[in-house]
C-alpha positions as CSV (number, residue, x, y, z in Angstrom):
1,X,-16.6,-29.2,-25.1
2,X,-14.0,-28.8,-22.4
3,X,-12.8,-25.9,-24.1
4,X,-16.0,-24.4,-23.9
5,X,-16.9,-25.1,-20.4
6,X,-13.6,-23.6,-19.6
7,X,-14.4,-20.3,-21.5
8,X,-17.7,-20.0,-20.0
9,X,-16.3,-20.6,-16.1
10,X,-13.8,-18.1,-16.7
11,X,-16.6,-15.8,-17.5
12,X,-18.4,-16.4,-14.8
13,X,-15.3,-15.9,-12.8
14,X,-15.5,-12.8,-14.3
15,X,-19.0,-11.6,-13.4
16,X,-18.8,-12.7,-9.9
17,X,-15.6,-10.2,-9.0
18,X,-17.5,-7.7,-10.5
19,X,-20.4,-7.9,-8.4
20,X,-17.9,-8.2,-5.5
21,X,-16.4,-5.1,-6.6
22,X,-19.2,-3.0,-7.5
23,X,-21.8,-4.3,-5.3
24,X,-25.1,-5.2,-7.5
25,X,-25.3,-7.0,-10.5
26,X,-26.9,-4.2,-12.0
27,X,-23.7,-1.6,-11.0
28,X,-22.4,-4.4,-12.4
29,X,-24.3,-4.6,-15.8
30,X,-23.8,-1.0,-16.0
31,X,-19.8,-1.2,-15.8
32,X,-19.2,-4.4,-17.8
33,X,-21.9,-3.3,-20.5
34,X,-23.4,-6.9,-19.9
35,X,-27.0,-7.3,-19.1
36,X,-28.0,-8.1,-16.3
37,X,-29.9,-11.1,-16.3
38,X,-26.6,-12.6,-18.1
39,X,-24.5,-11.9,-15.2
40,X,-27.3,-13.5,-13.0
41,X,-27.5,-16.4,-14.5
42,X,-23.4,-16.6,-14.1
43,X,-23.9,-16.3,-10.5
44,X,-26.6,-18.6,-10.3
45,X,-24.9,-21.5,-12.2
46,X,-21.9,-21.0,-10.1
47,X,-23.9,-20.9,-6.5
48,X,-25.8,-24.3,-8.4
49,X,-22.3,-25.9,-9.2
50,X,-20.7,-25.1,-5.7
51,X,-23.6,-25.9,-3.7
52,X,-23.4,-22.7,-1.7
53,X,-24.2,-19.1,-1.5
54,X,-22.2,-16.6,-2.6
55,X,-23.4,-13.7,-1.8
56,X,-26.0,-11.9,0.8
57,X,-28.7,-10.6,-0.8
58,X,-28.8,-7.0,0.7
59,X,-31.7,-4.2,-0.1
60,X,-28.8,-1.6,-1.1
61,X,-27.2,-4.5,-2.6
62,X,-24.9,-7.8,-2.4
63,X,-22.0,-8.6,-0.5
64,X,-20.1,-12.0,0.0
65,X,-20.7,-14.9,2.1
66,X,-17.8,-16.5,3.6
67,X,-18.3,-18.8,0.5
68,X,-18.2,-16.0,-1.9
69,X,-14.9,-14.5,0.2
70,X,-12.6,-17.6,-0.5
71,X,-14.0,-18.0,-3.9
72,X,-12.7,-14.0,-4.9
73,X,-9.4,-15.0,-3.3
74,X,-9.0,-17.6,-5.6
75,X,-10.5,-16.0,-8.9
76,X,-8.6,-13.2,-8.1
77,X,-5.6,-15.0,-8.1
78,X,-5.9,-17.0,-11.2
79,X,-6.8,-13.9,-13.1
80,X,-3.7,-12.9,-11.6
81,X,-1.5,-16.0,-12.9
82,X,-3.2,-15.8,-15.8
83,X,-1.5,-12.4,-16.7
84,X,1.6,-13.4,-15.8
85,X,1.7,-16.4,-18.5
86,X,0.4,-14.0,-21.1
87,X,2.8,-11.5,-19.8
88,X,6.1,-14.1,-19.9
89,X,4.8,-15.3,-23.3
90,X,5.0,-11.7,-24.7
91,X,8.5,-11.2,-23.7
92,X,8.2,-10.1,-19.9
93,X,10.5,-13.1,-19.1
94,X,13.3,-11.0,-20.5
95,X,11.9,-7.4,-18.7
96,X,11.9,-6.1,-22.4
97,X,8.3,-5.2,-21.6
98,X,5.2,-5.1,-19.1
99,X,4.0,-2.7,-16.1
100,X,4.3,-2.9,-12.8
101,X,1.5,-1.8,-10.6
102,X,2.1,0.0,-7.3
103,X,0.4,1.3,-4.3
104,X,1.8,3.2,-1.6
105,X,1.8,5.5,1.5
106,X,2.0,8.8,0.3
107,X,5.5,9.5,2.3
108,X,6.9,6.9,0.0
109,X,5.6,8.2,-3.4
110,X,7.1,12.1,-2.8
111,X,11.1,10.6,-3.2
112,X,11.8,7.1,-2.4
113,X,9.7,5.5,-5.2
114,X,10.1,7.6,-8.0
115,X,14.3,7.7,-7.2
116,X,13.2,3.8,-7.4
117,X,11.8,3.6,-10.4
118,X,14.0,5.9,-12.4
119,X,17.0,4.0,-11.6
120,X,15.6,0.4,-12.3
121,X,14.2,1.7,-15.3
122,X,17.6,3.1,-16.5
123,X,18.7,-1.3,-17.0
124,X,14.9,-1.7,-17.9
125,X,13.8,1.1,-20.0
126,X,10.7,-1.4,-21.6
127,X,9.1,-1.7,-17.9
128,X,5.9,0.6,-17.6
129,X,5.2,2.2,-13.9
130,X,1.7,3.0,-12.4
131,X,1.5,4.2,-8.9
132,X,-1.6,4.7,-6.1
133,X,-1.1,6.4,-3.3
134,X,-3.3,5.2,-0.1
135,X,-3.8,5.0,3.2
136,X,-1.9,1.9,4.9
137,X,-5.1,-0.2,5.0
138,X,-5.8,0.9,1.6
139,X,-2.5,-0.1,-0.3
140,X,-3.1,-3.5,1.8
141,X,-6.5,-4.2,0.4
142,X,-5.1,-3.3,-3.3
143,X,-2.4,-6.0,-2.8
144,X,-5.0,-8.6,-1.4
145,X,-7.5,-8.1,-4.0
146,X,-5.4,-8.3,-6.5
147,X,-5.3,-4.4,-7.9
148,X,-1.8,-3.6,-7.6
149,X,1.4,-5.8,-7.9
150,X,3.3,-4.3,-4.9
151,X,2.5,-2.4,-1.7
152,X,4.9,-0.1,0.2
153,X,3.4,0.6,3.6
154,X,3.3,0.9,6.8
155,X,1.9,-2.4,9.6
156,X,1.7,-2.2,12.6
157,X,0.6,-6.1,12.5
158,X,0.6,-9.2,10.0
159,X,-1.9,-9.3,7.2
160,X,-4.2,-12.0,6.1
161,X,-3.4,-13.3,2.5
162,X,-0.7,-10.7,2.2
163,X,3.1,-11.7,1.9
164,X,5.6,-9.6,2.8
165,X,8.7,-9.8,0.6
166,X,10.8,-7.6,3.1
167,X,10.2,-6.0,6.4
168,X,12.0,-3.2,8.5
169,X,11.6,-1.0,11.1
170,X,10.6,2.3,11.1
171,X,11.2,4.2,14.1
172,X,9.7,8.1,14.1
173,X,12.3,10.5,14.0
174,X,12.0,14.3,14.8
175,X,12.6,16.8,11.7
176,X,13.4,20.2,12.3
177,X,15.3,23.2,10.6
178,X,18.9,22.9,11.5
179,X,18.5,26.3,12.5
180,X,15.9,25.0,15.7
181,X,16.9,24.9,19.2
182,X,16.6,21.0,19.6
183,X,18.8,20.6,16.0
184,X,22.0,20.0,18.0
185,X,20.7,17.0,20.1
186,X,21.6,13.6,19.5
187,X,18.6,12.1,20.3
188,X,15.4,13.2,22.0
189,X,12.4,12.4,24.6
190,X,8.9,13.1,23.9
191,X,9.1,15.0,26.9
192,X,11.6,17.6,25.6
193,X,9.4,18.7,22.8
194,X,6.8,19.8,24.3
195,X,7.6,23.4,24.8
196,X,7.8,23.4,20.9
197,X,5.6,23.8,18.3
198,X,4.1,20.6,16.4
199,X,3.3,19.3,12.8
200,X,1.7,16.5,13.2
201,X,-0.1,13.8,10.8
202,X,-4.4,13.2,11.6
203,X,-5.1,10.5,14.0
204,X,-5.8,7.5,11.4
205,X,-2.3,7.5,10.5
206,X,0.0,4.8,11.7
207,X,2.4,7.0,12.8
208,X,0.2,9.5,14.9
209,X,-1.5,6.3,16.3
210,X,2.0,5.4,17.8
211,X,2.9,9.0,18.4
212,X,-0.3,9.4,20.6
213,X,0.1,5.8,22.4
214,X,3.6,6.4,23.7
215,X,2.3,10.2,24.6
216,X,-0.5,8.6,26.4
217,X,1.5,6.5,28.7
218,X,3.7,9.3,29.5
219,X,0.4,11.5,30.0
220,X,1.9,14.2,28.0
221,X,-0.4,15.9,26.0
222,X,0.9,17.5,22.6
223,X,-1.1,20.2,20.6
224,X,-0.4,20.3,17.0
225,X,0.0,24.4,15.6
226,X,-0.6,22.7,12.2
227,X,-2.2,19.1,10.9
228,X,-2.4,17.8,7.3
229,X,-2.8,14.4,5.2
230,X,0.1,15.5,3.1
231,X,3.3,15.0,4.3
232,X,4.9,17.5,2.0
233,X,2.8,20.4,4.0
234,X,4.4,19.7,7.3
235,X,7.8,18.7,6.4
236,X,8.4,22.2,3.9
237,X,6.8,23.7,6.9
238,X,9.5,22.3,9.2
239,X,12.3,23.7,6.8
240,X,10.8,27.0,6.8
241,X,11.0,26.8,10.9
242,X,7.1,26.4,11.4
243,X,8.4,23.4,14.0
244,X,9.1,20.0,14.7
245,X,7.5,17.4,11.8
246,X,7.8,13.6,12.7
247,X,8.3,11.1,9.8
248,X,10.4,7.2,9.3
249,X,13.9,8.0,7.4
250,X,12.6,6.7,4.5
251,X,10.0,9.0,3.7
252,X,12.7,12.3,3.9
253,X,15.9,10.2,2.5
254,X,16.3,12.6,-0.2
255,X,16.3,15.9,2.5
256,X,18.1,14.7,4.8
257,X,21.1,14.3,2.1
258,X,20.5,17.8,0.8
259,X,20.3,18.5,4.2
260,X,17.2,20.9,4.0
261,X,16.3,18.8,7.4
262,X,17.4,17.6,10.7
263,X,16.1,14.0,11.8
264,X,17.0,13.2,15.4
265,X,15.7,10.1,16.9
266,X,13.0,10.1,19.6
267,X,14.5,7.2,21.8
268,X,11.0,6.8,24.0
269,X,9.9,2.9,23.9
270,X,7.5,2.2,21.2
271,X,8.6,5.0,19.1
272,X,10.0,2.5,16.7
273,X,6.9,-0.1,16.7
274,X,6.4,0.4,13.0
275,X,7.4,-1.2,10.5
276,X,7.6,-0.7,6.6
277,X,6.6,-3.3,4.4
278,X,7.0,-4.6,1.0
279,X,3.9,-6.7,0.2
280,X,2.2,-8.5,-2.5
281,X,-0.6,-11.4,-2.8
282,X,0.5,-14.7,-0.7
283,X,1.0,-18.0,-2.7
284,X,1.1,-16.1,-6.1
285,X,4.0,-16.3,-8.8
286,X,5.2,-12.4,-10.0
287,X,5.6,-11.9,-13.2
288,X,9.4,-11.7,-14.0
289,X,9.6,-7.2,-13.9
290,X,7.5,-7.4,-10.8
291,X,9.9,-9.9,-9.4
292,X,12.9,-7.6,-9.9
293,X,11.4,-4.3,-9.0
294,X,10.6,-5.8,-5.6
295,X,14.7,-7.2,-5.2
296,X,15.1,-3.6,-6.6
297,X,13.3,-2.1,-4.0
298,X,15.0,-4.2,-1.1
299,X,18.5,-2.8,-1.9
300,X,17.1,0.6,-2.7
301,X,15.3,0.6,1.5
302,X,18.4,-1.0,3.4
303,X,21.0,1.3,1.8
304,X,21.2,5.0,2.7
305,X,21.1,7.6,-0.1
């Protein structure tokens, strides 16, 4: 009987972070190929059994109380855990076998991850990779709700329910040919680039955020001759001598070695507010490859290519 009841709260577990994820029971229904009136009846005999609403009943839909909140947090988490013994009874304990799930900032996925991953899978050829690439708030949410294993991002601030397994700064460099005017400086103030020409990121980045702030305080105002969400754009258009790109050291590691780039630091205070973080899901156990990737991952970002 136990057994049973067991089996049919993990169900129910299951229906509710559906709903939560897609909204409706019926988006629900539609994507678990349940009907609907079962998944109901889930959600009612849970809001029965915890005395509390779950959810607010919406007319485009259903999204959770602050009862419904902490209950995804845990579900999510024992799904979670749940993997992870399967996982370790399967053989992960030995990282013969199992995948790692990743999100990241997309200046991390163009050389620094996948340099990452090929070398940890070269002592761990059984380990399976799958890799999102998202804004900063974005990766954070896939860590917190459970999607992903491990975010590599960008904070500019602490983030609830989200630990971070290693921290370290980022501070904005300026990236130029080395055949530019500036490429002989040692360092550099905002100030001295503003007779050039700019490639910079949109505004809802972390790093334009910060670019515009310290700008802003010195009232210097910067027009950008060219703008894109993909890093790759602006930095191959700084190597062809389009201008000045900014980006953390990280994200152009692998240039800066094959010295297609020059990175000079802008010394201006709060050019190196950001930091670059390593998260995953607070108070939950990694499974054993996830575990190692992220010990990988810390010797791979404190130690220069």
């Amino acid at each position: 009987m136990a057994s049973s009841h067991r089996a049919l709260q993990e169900t129910a577990l299951r229906y509710f972070l559906a709903v939560i994820k897609w909204g409706s029971i019926s988006e629900a229904s539609a994507h678990l190929n349940v009907a609907a009136s079962a998944i109901s009846r889930q959600i009612a005999r849970l809001e029965t059994e915890l005395d509390t609403q779950l959810f607010e009943r919406r007319a485009r839909g259903m999204i959770p109380s602050a009862a419904g909140e902490l209950l995804a947090l845990h579900a999510r988490r024992q799904q979670l855990e749940s993997e992870r013994v399967v996982g370790e009874i399967q053989g992960l304990r030995g990282l013969q076998r199992g995948t790692v799930r990743l999100a990241s900032s997309e200046g991390f996925a163009v050389d620094f991850l996948p340099k990452a991953i090929a070398e940890f899978r070269h002592d761990y050829a059984g380990i399976l990779f799958r890799l999102n690439v998202a804004s900063p708030a974005e990766v954070t949410r896939q860590v917190r709700e459970g999607e992903v294993d491990i975010g590599l991002t960008f904070s500019l601030a602490p983030q609830p329910d989200v630990r971070v397994e290693h921290r370290q700064r980022s501070p904005i460099l300026a990236l130029m040919s080395p055949a530019h005017p500036l490429a002989g400086r040692r360092h550099l103030k905002l100030a001295q680039l503003q007779p050039h020409a700019m490639l910079l990121p949109p505004p809802e980045t972390t790093l334009r955020q910060l670019f515009d702030i310290c700008c802003g305080q010195q009232n210097l105002i910067f027009t950008s001759v060219f703008t894109s969400n993909y890093i790759e754009s602006m930095l191959n258009c700084a190597i062809f001598g389009g201008g000045i790109a900014l980006a953390g050291e990280l994200s152009i590691r692998q240039r800066l070695a094959q010295q297609r780039l020059v990175a000079i630091p802008i010394v201006d205070a709060g050019m190196d507010a950001r930091h670059i973080e390593v998260q995953t899901l607070t108070n939950r156990t990694l499974p054993a490859a996830t575990a190692a990737f992220v010990a990988h991952l810390k010797q791979a970002m404190a130690a220069p290519a």
